[in-house]
C-alpha positions as CSV (number, residue, x, y, z in Angstrom):
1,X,-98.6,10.7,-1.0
2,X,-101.4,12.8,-1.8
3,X,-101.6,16.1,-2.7
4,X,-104.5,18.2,-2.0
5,X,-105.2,22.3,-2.3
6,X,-105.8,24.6,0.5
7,X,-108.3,27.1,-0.5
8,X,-107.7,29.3,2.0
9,X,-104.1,30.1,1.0
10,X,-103.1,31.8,-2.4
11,X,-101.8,29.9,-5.7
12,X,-98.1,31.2,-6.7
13,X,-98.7,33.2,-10.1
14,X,-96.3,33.3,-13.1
15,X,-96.3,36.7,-14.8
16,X,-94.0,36.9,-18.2
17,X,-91.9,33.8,-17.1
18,X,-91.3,34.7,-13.5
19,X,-92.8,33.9,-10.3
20,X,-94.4,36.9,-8.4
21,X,-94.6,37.4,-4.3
22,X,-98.4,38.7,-3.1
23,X,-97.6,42.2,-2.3
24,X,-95.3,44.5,-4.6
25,X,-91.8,43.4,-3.9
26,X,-88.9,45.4,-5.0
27,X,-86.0,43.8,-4.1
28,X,-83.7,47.1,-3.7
29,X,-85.3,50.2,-1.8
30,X,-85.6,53.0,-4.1
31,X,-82.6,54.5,-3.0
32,X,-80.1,51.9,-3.4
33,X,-78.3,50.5,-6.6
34,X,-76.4,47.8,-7.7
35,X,-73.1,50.3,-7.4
36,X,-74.0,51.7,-3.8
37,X,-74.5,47.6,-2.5
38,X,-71.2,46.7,-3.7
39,X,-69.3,49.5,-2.6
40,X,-70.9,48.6,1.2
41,X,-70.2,44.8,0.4
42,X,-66.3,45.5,-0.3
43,X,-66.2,47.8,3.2
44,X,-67.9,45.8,5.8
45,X,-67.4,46.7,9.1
46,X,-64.9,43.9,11.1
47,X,-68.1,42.6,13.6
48,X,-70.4,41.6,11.1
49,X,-68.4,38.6,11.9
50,X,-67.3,37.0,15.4
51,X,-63.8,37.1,16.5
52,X,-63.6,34.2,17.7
53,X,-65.0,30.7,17.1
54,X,-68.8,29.7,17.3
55,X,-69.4,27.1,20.0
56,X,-70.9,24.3,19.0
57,X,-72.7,21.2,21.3
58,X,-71.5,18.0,19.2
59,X,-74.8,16.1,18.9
60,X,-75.3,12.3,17.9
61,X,-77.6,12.6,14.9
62,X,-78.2,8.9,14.4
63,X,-78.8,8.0,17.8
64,X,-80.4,11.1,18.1
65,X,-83.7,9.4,21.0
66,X,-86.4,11.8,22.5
67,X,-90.2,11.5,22.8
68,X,-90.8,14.5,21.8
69,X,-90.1,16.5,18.6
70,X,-86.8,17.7,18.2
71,X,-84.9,20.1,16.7
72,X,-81.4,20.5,15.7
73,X,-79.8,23.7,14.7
74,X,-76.9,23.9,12.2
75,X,-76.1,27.6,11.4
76,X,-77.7,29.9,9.1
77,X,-81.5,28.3,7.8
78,X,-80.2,24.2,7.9
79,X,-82.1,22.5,10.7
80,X,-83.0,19.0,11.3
81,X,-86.2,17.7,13.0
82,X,-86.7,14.3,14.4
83,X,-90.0,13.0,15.6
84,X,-91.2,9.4,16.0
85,X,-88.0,8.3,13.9
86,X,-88.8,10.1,10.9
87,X,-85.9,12.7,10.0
88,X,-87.0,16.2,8.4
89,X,-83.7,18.3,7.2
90,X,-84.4,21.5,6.0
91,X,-82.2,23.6,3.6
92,X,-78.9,21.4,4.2
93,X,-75.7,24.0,3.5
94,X,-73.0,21.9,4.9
95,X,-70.1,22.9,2.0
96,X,-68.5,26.1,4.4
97,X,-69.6,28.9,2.1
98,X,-72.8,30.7,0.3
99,X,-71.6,31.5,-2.7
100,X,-71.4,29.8,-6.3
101,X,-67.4,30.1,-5.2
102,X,-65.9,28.7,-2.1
103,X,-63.9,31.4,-1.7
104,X,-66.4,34.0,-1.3
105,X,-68.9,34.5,1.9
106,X,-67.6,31.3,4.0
107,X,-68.8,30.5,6.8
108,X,-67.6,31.5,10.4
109,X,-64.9,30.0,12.3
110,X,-66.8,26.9,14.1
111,X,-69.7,27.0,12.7
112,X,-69.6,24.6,10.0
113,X,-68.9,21.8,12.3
114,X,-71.4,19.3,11.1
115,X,-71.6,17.7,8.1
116,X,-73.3,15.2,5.6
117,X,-71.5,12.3,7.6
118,X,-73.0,13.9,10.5
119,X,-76.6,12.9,9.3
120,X,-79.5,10.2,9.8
121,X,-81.0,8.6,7.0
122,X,-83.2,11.1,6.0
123,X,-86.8,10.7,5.1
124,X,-87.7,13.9,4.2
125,X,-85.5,16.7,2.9
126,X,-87.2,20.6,2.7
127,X,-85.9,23.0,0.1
128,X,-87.7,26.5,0.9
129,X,-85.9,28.2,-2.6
130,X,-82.8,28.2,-4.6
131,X,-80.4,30.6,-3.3
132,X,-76.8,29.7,-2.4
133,X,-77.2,29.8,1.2
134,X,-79.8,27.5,1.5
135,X,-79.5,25.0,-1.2
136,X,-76.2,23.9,-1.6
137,X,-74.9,21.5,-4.8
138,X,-72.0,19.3,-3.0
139,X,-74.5,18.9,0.3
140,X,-77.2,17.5,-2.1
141,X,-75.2,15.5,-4.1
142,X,-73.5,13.7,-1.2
143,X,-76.6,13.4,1.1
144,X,-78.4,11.6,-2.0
145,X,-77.5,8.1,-1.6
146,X,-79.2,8.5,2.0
147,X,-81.9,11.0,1.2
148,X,-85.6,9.7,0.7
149,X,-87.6,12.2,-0.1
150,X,-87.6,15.9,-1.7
151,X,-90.3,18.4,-0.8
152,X,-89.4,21.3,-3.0
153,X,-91.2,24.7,-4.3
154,X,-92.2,24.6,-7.9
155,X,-89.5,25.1,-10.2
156,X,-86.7,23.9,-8.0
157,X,-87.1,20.1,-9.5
158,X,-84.8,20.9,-12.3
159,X,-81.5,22.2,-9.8
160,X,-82.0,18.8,-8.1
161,X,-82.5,16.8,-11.3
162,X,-79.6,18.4,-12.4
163,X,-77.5,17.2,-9.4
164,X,-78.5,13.5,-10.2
165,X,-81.6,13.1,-7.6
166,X,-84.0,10.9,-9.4
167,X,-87.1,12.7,-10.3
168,X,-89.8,9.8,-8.7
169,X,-88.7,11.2,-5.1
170,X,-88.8,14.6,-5.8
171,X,-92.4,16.7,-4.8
172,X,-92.9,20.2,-6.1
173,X,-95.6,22.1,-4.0
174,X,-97.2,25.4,-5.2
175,X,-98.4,27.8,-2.6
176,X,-101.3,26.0,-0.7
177,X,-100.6,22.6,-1.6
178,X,-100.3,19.7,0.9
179,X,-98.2,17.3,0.5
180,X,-100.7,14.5,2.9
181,X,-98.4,11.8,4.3
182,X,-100.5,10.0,6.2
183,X,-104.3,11.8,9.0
184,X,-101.4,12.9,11.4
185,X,-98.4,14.4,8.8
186,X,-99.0,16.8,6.3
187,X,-96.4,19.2,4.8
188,X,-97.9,22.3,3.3
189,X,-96.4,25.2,1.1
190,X,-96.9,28.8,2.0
191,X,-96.4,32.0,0.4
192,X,-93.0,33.8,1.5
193,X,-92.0,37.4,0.3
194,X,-88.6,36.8,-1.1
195,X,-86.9,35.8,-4.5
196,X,-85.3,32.9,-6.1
197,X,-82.0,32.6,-8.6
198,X,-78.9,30.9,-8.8
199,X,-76.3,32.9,-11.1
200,X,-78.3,36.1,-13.1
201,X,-81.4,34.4,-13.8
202,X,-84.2,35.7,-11.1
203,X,-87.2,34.3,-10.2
204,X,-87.6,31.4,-12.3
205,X,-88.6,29.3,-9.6
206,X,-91.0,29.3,-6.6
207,X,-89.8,30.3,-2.4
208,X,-92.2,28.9,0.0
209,X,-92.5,28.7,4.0
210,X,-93.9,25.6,5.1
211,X,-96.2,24.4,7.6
212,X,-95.4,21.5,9.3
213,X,-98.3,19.5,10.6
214,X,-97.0,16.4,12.8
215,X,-98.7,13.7,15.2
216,X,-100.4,16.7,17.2
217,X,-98.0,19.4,16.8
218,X,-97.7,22.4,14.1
219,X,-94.6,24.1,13.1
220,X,-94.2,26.7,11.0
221,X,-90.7,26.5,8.8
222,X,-90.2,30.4,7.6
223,X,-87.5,30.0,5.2
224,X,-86.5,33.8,3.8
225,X,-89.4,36.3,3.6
226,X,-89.9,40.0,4.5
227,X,-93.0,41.6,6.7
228,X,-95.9,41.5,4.8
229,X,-99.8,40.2,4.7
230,X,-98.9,36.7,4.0
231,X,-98.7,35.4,7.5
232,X,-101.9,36.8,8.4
233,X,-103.4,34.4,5.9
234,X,-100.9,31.8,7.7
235,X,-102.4,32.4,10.9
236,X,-105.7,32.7,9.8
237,X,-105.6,29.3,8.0
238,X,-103.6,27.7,10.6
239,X,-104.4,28.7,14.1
240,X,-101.7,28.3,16.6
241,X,-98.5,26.8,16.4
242,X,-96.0,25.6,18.5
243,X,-93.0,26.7,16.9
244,X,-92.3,29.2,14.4
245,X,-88.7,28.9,13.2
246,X,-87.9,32.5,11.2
247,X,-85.2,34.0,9.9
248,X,-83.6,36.4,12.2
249,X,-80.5,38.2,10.2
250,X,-79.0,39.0,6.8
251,X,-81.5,42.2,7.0
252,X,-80.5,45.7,5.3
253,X,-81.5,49.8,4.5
254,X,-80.9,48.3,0.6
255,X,-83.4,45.8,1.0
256,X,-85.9,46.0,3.2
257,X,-89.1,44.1,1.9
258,X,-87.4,40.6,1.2
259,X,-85.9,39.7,4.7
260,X,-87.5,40.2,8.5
261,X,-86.2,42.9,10.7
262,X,-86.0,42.0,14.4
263,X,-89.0,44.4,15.2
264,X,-90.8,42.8,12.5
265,X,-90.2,39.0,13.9
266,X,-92.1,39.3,16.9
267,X,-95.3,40.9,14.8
268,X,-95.1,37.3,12.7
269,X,-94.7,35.0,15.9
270,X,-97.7,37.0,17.5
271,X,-99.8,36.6,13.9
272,X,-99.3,33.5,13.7
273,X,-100.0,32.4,17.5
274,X,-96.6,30.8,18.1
275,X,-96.1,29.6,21.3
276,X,-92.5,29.7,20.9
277,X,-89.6,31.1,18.5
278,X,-86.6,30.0,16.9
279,X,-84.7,32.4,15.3
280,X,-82.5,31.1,12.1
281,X,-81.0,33.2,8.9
282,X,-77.9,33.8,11.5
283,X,-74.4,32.7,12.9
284,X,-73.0,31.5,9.6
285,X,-72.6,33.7,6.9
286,X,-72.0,37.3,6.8
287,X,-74.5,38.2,3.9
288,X,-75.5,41.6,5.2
289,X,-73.8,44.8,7.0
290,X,-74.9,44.3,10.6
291,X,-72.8,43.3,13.4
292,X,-73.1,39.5,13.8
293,X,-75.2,39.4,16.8
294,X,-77.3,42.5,16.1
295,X,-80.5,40.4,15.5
296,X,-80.2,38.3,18.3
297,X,-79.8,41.2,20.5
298,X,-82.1,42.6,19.2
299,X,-85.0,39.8,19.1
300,X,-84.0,39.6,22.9
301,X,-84.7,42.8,23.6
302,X,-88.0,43.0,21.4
303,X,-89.2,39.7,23.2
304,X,-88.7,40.9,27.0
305,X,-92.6,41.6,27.8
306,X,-94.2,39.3,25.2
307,X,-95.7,36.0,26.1
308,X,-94.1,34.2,23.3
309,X,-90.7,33.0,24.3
310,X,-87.7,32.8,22.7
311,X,-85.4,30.0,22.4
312,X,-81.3,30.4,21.8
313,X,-80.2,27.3,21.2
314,X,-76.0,27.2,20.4
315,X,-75.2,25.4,17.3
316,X,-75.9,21.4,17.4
317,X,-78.0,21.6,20.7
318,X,-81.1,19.9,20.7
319,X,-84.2,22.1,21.1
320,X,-87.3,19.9,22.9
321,X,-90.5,20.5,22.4
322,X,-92.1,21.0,26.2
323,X,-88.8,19.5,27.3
324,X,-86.0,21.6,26.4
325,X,-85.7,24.6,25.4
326,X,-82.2,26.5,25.6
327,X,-82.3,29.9,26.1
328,X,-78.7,30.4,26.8
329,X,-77.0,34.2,25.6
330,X,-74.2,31.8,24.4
331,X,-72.9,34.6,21.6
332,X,-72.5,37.5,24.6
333,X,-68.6,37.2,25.4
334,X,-68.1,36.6,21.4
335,X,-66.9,40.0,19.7
């Protein structure tokens, strides 16, 4: 695997220790506190979680046989994608909760229904940063054994070395490297406007979107990041893609510039010349204040006239590429 330097997309840089997004990046609006968040975290409305149970389709991974790409949502940011036999899982969280505690933000009712058991041998596993709800410890540890390969922003080598992953499969990728599989795969970081940390420590490590390129298609893999000029360079450098999976969800008045508002999702898609969206970040964990299908409902609504269409895919159910694409309102009779 070679590893090569796109100059058209900015380095990462370290400033006193810490890693630094593009733009300035508070990551509280100027009007909130650490006081006023908690007091709206310990008084959250009953809908910013369903009522009832998330369906789920119960899909054989293993066996899991198209021609074209595929795509298999889990909940929240963990996705797998299968092309050509090779198995891509991105940001596994598979233990029921996003928290350092498994008693604190679990998941919803149903929708935690697939597990490590549940998955392929995997030949490449994506970590787009450190936060609870996208890298979990026990998912890690227990996909090991069948886990080939890390791709994994710079900084996040040590969490996995410290879970016991040996260090000759892990890859670290700064912003604008590509990690060159073979002429027709390449995985390549991109900047993201977000934050890392696990506990108090902040920042310590690298959070990167990833492009995807694969056999003739392009994918772009969002991970967390808020509006900003990052995926014009993205587009720029890139050109069209097929499928841009971004987070839709978790949003909030407290903190505006470090996750995507609904309005703002449909700007990136159209920046970045995606032919089609996926909308993660949502359906699992109640990190935010919104009701649970606010961004949905609202990404529906924003996508009506656009050209770029938007795929809804329940929870297991295999998204096609120029095949399949679900677009059922499955969460509509779910309080």
């Amino acid at each position: 695997m070679k590893i090569i330097k796109n100059p058209n997309i900015t380095s990462s840089v370290v400033k006193d220790g810490v890693f630094q997004n593009i733009e300035e990046t508070p990551q509280m609006a100027e009007e909130a506190s650490v006081f006023k968040i908690l007091k709206k975290q310990f008084s959250k409305p009953k809908n910013v979680q369903p009522s009832s149970e998330i369906p789920i389709v119960k899909t054989d991974l293993i066996n899991l046989a198209f021609e074209k790409p595929t795509i298999v949502w889990f909940g929240h940011s963990s996705y797998l994608i299968r092309y050509r036999k090779i198995n891509i899982l991105v940001d596994p969280v598979f233990c029921g909760y996003a928290s350092p505690f498994p008693f604190m933000i679990k998941s919803f009712a149903g929708a935690n229904n697939y597990g490590v058991e549940d998955m392929p041998i995997i030949d490449y596993h994506i970590q787009t940063h450190n936060h609870y709800d996208h890298l979990d410890k026990k998912s890690l540890k227990s996909l090991a054994a069948k886990t080939k390969n890390y791709i994994v922003p710079k900084g996040v080598k040590k969490d996995l070395l410290s879970y016991g992953i040996s260090s000759e499969k892990i890859t670290e990728l700064d912003w604008g490297e590509r990690a060159e599989i073979s002429s027709e795969f390449q995985i390549t970081a991109t900047p993201a406007r977000h934050f890392s940390g696990r506990g108090l420590k902040r920042n310590a490590s690298l959070w990167s979107s990833y492009v995807l390129e694969m056999f003739g298609y392009r994918f772009f893999l969002g991970g967390d990041s808020g509006f900003g000029n990052h995926f014009q360079q993205i587009g720029d450098a890139f050109g069209q893609f097929d499928l841009a999976i971004l987070e839709c969800g978790q949003y909030g008045e407290y903190w505006p510039h470090i996750h995507t508002f609904p309005k703002e999702l449909l700007k990136i898609a159209e920046t970045l010349q995606a032919k089609y969206i996926l909308p993660v970040h949502w359906a699992k964990f109640a990190l935010a204040h919104h009701p649970w299908k606010e961004p949905i409902e609202r990404l529906l609504k924003a996508t009506e006239n656009s050209e770029i269409q938007l795929a809804t895919p329940r929870v297991g159910e295999p998204l096609v590429l120029g095949e399949n694409y679900p677009t059922t309102k499955w969460w509509e009779n779910l309080d």
